[in-house]
N, C-alpha and C positions, 0 to 999 in steps of 0.2 A: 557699364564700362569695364574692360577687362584690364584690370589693376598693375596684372603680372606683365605686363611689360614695360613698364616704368622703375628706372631704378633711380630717377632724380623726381622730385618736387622743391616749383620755382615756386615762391610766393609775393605777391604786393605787401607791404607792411601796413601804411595806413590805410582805414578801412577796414583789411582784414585778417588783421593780426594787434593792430591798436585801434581802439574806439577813439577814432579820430574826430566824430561828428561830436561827441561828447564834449570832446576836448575843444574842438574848433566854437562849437556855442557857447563855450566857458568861458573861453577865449573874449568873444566877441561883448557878452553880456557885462564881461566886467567894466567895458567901456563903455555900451551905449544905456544897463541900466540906470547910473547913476544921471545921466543927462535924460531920463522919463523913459526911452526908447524900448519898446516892447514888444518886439515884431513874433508872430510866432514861430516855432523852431523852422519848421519847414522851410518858410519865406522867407529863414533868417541861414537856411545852409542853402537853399538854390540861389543869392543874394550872389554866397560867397564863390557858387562853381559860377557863376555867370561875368565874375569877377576877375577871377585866378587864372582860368584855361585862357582868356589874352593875355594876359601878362607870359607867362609861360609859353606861352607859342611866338612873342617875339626876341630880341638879343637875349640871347644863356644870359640868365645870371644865377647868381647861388640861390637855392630855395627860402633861405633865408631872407635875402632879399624881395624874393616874392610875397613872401606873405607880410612882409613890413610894406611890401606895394598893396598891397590887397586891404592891409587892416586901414591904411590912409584912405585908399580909394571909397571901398565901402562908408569911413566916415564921414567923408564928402558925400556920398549919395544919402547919406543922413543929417546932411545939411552942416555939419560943423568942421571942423579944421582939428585933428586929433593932438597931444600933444605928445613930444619924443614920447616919452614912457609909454603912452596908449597906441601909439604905431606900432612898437614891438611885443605886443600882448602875444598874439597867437605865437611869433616864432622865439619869444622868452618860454612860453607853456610847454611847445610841442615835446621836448625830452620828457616832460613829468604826463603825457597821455597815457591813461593806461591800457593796457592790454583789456580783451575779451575776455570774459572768467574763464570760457573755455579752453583760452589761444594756447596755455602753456603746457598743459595734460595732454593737447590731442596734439602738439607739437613735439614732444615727446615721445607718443603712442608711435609718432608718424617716420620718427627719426630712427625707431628699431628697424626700419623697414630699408627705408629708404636715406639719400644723400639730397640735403638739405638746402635751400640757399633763397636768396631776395632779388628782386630787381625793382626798386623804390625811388620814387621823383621828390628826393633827401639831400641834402649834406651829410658827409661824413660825421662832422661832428654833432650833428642833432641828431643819427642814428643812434651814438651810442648811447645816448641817454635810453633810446625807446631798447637795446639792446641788454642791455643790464637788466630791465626788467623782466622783460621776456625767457634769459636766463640761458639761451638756445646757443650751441657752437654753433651755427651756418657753416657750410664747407666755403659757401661764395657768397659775397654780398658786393653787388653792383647800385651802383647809388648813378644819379644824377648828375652832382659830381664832378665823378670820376669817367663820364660818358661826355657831358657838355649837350647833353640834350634832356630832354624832358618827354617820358611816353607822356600821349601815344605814338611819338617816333618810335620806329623800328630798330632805329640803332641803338637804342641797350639792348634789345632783347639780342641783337649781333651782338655786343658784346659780350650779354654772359654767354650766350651759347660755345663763343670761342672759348668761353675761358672754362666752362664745363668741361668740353672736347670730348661730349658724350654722342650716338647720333639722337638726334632732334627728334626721333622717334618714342625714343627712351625719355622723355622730359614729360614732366605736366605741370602747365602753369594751372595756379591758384589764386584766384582774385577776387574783392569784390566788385571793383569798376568794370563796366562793359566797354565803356569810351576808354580809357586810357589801358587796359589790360586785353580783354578778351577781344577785341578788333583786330591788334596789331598783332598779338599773339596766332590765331585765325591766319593774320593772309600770311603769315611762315611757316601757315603747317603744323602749329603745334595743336598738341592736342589742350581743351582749356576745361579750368570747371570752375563754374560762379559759384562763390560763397556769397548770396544774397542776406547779405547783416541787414536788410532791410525787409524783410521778407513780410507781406502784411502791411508793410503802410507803401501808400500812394507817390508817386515823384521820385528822383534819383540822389534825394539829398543834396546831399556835398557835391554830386559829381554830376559834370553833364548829360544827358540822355543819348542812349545809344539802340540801333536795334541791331546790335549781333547775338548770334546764337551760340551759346559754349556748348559742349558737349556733354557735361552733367550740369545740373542746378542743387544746390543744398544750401539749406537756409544756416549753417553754421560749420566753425570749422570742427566740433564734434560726432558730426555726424560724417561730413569726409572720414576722421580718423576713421571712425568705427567701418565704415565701407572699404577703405582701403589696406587700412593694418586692423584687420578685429581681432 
């Protein structure tokens, strides 16, 4: 990939920039270990994309809400009725996910180089918690939101594009999702590169299964850095 024409990098946040699957199983375990429930991790984050991606594909709601749909729903399909507190596990956690050990060096490596930004299926305010940690000025950060839609719609990637107001040429999205990133990213043109945080193990995790093709593969965002800004 020839780097030099790129003066922005768009990135997905969870996934790949926070270890979201970490977080999301952490999430999940605090509720169904205590009731015996012991699914293994795999069965227990493809559970949650097979979950999530309907919810989110019908009326906008805040992400928030989603994943208090999602923590209910999955409890019912574990046979119990969750209670308020154990509904909002995952979107009480999501601000305290952490980061990739490598996300915050090769985000900085990345930032001498280039202009920075997100296009994340978040709330405002559950961003900032993931944003504090990560420690990053983003020049743009497009949320959910502030869209009323949820990738893999195409309309945030319209929206930050407009609000870049760079040509579409000059962008490269960064992502770990194939379904919700590098698809949508793909039919506008953009140029994409998978950050496979999963690289080595079997299934899509957390996210649903997709077969698009990005234009580089790297199993970390350390290794982007080092290819793009060394």
């Amino acid at each position: 990939m020839n780097f030099s024409r790129f003066s922005v990098l768009t990135f997905d946040c969870y996934g790949t920039l926070i270890d979201w699957e970490s977080g999301i199983l952490a999430a999940l375990r605090s509720v169904l270990e205590p009731r015996g429930i012991r699914p293994p991790d795999d069965d227990l984050l493809a559970r949650f994309a097979e979950t999530e991606a309907p919810i989110q594909e019908g009326p906008f709601r805040s992400y928030r809400e989603v994943l208090d749909l999602t923590m209910a729903a999955l409890c019912r399909r574990f046979g119990f009725e969750p209670r308020a507190d154990e509904a909002t596990a995952l979107s009480r956690s999501l601000p305290t996910w952490p980061p990739f050990p490598d996300t915050v060096s090769a985000l900085r490596q990345l930032a001498r180089r280039y202009d920075l930004g997100v296009i994340s299926n978040v709330d405002d305010d559950l961003f900032a918690g993931s944003a504090a940690q990560l420690g990053i000025d983003f020049k743009w950060v497009v949320t959910a939101q502030q869209v009323g839609s949820y990738k893999p719609a195409r309309t945030n990637f319209h929206r930050a594009l407009e609000r870049i107001g760079r040509p579409w040429d000059e962008v490269l999205h960064c992502a770990q999702s194939l379904f919700h990133d590098v698809t949508p990213a793909r039919t506008l043109g953009l140029a994409t590169v998978w950050v496979n945080r999963r690289h080595g193990r079997p299934g899509g995790g957390a996210t649903p299964a997709s077969t698009a093709v990005p234009d580089l593969e790297v199993p970390d965002l350390a290794t982007l850095a080092n290819l793009a800004a060394p």
